[in-house]
C-alpha positions as a Markdown table, in Angstrom:
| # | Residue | x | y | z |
|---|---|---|---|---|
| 1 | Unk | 14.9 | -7.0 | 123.9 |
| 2 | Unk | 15.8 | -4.8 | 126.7 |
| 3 | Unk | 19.4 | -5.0 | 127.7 |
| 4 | Unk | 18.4 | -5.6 | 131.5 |
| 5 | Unk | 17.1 | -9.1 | 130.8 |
| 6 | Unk | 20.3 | -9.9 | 128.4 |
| 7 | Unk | 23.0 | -7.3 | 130.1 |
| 8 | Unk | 25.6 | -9.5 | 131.2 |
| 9 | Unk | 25.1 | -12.3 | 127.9 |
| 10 | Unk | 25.6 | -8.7 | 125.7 |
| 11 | Unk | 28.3 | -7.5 | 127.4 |
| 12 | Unk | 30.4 | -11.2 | 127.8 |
| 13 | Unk | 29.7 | -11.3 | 124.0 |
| 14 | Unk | 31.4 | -8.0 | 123.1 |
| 15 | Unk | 34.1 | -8.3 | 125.1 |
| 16 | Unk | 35.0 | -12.2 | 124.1 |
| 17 | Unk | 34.7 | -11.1 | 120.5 |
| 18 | Unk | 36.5 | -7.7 | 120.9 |
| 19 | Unk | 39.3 | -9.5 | 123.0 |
| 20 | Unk | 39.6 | -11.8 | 119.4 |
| 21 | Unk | 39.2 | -9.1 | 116.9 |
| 22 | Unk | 42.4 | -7.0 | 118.9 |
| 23 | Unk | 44.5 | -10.1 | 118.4 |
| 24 | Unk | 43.0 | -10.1 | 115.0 |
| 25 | Unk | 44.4 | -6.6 | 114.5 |
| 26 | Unk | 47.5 | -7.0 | 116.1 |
| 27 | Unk | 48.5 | -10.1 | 113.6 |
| 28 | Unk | 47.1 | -8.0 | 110.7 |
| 29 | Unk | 49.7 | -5.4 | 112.0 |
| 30 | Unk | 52.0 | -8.1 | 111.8 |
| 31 | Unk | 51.8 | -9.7 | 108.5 |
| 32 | Unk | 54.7 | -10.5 | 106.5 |
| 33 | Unk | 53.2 | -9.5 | 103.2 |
| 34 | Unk | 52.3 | -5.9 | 104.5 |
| 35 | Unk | 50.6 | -4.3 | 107.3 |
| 36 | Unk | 46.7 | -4.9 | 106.6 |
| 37 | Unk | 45.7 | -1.8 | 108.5 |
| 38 | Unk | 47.7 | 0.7 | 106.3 |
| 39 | Unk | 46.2 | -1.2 | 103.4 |
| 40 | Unk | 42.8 | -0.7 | 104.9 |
| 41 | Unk | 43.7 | 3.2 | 104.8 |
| 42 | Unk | 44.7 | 3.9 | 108.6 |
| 43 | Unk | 47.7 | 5.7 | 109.4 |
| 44 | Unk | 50.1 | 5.0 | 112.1 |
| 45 | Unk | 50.9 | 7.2 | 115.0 |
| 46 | Unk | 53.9 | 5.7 | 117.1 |
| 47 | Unk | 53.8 | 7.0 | 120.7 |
| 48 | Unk | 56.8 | 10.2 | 121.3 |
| 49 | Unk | 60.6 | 8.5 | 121.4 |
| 50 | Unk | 60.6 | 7.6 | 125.2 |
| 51 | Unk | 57.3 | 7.9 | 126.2 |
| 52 | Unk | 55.7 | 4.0 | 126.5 |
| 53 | Unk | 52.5 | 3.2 | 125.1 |
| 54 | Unk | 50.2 | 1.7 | 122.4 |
| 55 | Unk | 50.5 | 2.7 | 118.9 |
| 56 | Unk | 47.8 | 4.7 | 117.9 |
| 57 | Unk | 46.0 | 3.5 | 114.1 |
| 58 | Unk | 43.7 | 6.1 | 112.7 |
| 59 | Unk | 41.0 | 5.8 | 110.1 |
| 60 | Unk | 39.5 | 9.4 | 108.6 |
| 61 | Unk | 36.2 | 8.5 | 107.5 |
| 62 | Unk | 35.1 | 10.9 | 104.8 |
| 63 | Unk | 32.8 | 13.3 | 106.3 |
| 64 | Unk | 31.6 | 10.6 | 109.1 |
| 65 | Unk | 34.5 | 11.4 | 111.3 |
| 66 | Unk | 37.1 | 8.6 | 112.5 |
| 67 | Unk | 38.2 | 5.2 | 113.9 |
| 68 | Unk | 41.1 | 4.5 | 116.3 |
| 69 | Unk | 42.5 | 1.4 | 117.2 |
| 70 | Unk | 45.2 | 0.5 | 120.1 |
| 71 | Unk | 46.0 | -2.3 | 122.3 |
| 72 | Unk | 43.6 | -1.7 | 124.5 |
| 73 | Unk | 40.7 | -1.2 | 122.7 |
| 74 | Unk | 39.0 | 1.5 | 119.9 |
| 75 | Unk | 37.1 | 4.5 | 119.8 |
| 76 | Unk | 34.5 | 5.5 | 116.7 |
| 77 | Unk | 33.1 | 8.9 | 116.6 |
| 78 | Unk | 31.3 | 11.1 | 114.0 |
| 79 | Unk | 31.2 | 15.2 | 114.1 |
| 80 | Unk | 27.4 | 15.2 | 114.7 |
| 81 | Unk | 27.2 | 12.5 | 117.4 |
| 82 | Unk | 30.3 | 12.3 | 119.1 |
| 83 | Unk | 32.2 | 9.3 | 119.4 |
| 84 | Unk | 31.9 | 5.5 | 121.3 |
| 85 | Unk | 35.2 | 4.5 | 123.0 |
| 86 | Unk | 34.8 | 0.5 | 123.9 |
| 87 | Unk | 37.9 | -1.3 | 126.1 |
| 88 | Unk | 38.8 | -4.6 | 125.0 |
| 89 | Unk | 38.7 | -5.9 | 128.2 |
| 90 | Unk | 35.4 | -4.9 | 129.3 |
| 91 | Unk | 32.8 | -4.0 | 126.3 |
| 92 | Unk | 30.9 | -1.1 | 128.0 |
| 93 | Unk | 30.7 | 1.5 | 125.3 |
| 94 | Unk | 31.2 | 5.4 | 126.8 |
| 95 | Unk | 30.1 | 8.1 | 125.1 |
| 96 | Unk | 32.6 | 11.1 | 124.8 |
| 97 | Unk | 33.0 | 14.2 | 122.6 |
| 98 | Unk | 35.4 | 14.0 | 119.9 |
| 99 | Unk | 37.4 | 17.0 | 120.7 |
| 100 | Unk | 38.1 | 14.5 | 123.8 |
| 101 | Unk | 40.7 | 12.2 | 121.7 |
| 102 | Unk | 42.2 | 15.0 | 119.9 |
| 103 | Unk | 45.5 | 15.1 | 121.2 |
| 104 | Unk | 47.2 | 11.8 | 120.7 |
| 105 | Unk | 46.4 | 8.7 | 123.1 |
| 106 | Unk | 49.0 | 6.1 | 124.0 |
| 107 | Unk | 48.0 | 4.7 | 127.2 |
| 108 | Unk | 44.4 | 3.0 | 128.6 |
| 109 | Unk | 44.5 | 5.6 | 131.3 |
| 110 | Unk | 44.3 | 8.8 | 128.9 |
| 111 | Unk | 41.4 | 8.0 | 128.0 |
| 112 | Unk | 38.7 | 10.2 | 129.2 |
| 113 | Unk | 36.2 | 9.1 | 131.4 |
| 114 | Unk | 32.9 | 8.6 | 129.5 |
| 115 | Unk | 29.9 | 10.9 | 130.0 |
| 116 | Unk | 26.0 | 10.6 | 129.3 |
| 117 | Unk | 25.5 | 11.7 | 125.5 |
| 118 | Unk | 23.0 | 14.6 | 125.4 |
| 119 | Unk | 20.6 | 12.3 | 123.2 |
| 120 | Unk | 20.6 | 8.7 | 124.9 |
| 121 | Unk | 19.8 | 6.9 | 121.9 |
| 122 | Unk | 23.2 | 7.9 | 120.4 |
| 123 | Unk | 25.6 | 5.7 | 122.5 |
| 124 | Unk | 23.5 | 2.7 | 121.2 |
| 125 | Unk | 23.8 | 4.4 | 117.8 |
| 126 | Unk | 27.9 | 4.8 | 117.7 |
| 127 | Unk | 28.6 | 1.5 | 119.3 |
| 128 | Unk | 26.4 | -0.2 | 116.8 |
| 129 | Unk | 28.0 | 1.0 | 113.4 |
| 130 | Unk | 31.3 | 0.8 | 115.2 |
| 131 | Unk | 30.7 | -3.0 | 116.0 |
| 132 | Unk | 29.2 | -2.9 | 112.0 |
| 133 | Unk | 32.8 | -0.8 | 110.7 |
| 134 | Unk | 34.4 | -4.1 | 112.8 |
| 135 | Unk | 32.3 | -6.8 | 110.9 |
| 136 | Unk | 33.2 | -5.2 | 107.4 |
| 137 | Unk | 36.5 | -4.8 | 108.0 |
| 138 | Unk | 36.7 | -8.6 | 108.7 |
| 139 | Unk | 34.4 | -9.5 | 105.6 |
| 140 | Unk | 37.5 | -7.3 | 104.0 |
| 141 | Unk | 40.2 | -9.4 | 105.1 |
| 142 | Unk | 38.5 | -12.3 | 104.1 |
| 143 | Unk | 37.9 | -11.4 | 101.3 |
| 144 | Unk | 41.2 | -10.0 | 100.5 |
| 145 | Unk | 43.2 | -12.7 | 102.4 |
| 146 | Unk | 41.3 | -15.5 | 102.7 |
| 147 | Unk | 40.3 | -18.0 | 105.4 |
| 148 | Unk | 43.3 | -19.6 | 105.8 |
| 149 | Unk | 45.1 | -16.6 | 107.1 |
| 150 | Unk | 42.8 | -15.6 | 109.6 |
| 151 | Unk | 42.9 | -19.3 | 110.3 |
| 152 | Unk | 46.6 | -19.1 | 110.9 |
| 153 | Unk | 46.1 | -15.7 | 112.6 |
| 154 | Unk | 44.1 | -17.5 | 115.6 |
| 155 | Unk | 46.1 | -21.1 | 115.4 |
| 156 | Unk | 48.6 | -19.0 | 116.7 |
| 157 | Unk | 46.5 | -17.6 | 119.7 |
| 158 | Unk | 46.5 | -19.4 | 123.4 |
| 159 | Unk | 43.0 | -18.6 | 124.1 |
| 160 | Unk | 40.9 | -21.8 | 123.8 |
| 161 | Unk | 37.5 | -19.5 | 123.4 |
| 162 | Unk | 37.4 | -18.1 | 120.4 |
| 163 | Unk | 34.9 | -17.8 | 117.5 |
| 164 | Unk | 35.5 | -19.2 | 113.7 |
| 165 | Unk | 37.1 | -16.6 | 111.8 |
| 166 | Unk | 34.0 | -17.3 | 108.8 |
| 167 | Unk | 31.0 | -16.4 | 111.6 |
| 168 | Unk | 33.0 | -13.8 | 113.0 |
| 169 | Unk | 31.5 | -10.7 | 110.6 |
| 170 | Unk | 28.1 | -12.6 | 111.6 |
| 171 | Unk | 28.6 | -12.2 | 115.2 |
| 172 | Unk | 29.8 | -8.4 | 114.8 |
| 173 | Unk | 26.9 | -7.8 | 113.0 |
| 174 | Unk | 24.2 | -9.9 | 115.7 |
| 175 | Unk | 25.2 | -7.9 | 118.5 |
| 176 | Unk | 25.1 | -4.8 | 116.6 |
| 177 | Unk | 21.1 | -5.8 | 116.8 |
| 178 | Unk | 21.7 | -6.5 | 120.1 |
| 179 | Unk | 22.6 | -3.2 | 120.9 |
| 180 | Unk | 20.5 | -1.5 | 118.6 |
| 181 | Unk | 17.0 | -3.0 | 120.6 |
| 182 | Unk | 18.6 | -1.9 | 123.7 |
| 183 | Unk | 16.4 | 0.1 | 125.5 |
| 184 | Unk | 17.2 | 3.5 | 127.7 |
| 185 | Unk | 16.2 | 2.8 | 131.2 |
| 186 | Unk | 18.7 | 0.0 | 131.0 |
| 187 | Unk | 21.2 | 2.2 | 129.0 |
| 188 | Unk | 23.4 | 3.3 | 132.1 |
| 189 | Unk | 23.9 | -0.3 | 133.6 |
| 190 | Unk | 25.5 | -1.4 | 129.7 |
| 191 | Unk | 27.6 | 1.6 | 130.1 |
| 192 | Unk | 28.9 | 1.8 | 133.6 |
């Protein structure tokens, strides 16, 4: 389905569920037993001593590039395509080059401004395996948690919106379809 006809309903849908899923990271951060993203094999990267800003998690995917997750939202790239960066605020995926998180990134604002990717199809390409990499990484933490953590993750949230923690790898993985049938003349309204 073109995304013109289902832009706003795709776009409400990512951000609601990436708004969750950064909470979701956040308590996984915070879990007495351990930290679940150094378990899931992402490394740390505190902002400098006196500088404020987000801590920086990193994932090295062998030979497919990297993930990084902050406050504020994540970026997913590869060394052939480039990478997706996605604000968990607004979910409007922006192409960039990877060489363009390189240096460290603490802050919302140092992120660069996105660009058209050379080959359109490849913004709809990185944002849907990222929103996939999201919806195994929650299968993970069921699976190695259970539900009743991430139930206990989101009793502890205020926001009265929010999707069951068991259909929540479902609803990664629908709007990864979403995306995917999004077609290119529509393309720069999802991403403005």
């Amino acid at each position: 389905m073109p995304l013109g006809s289902i832009s706003g309903a795709l776009r409400g849908q990512g951000q609601k569920l990436l708004h969750q899923q950064c909470w979701n990271w956040g308590q996984d951060i915070l879990r007495p037993e351990g930290n679940l993203l150094l378990e899931a094999g992402f490394t740390k990267q505190r902002p400098p001593q006196g500088v404020t800003g987000s801590t920086r998690y990193v994932l090295r995917l062998v030979g497919a590039g990297c993930w990084m997750l902050w406050g504020f939202g994540f970026f997913y790239g590869t060394p052939d395509l480039g990478g997706v960066y996605v604000n968990r605020f607004q979910f409007r995926p922006r192409w960039m080059g990877l060489d363009a998180v390189e240096e460290p990134i603490w802050k919302q604002d140092m992120i660069p401004s996105g660009e058209l990717p050379p080959d359109p199809s490849v913004l709809l390409k990185l944002a849907s395996t990222a929103v996939r990499r999201i919806a195994d990484y929650e299968d993970w933490v069921l699976d190695r948690c259970g539900l009743p953590y991430r139930l206990a993750v989101l009793a502890q949230w205020r926001e009265a919106a929010r999707m069951a923690p068991e259909r929540l790898p479902e609803a990664w993985r629908a709007l990864a379809e979403q995306i995917e049938s999004t077609s290119w003349p529509h393309l720069r309204e999802f991403s403005r």
